[in-house]
C-alpha positions in Angstrom: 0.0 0.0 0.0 1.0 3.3 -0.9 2.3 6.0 1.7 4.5 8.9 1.3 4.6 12.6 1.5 5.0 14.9 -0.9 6.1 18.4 -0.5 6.4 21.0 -2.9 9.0 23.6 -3.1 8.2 26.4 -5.6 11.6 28.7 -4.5 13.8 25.7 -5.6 11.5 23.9 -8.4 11.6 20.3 -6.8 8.6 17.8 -5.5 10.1 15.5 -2.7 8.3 12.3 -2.2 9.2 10.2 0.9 7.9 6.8 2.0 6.4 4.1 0.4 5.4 4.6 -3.5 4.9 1.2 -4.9 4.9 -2.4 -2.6 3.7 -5.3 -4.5 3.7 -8.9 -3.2 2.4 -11.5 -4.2 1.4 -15.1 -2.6 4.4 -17.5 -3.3 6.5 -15.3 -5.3 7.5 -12.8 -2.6 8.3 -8.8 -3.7 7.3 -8.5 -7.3 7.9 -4.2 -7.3 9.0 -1.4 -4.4 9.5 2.2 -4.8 10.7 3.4 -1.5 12.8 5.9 0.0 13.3 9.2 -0.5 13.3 10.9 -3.9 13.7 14.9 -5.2 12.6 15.8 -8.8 12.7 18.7 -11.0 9.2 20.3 -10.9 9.2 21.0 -15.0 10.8 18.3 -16.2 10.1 15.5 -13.5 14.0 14.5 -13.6 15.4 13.3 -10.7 17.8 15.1 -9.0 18.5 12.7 -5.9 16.9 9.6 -4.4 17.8 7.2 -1.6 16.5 4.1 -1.2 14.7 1.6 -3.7 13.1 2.5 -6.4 13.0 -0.4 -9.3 11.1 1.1 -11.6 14.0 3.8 -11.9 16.3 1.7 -11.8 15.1 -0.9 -14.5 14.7 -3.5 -12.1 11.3 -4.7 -13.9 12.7 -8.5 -14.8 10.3 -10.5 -11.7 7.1 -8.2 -12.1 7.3 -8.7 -15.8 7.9 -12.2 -15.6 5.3 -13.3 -12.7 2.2 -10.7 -15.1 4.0 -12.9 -18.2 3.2 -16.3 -16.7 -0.2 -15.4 -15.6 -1.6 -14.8 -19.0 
C-alpha cells in the first residue's frame, strides 16, 4: 500500500516524495515491485535530481514483475 509525502517547493523547483510509492507482493513469489525511499525531482521536467532508497522502476529492475504478469496470461 502506498504511503508517502509529498512536498512541494516552488523557491527551488523540486517535489520530494518520501515513503512508500509502490509495494507489490504476491502469494508465493515474494516482492514483485518497491519504490521506497526518498526521492527529489525537478518540478518542470520530473528528472530526478536525488533519491535514496529503492526504487525499481527507476532503476530498471522490472525483470520479476514482468515475468510473474508474463506467466499469468
Amino acid at each position: 500500500n502506498p504511503w508517502f509525502t509529498v512536498v512541494v517547493d516552488p523557491a527551488a523547483a523540486t517535489v520530494t516524495l518520501t515513503g512508500t510509492l509502490v509495494n507489490i507482493h504476491a502469494l508465493g513469489a515474494g516482492l514483485l515491485l518497491m519504490e521506497v525511499g526518498r526521492i527529489v525531482q525537478d518540478l518542470a521536467t520530473g528528472d530526478p535530481l536525488f533519491s535514496a532508497g529503492r526504487f525499481m522502476i527507476m532503476e530498471g529492475d522490472l525483470g520479476k514483475v514482468c515475468s510473474f504478469f508474463a506467466a499469468a496470461v
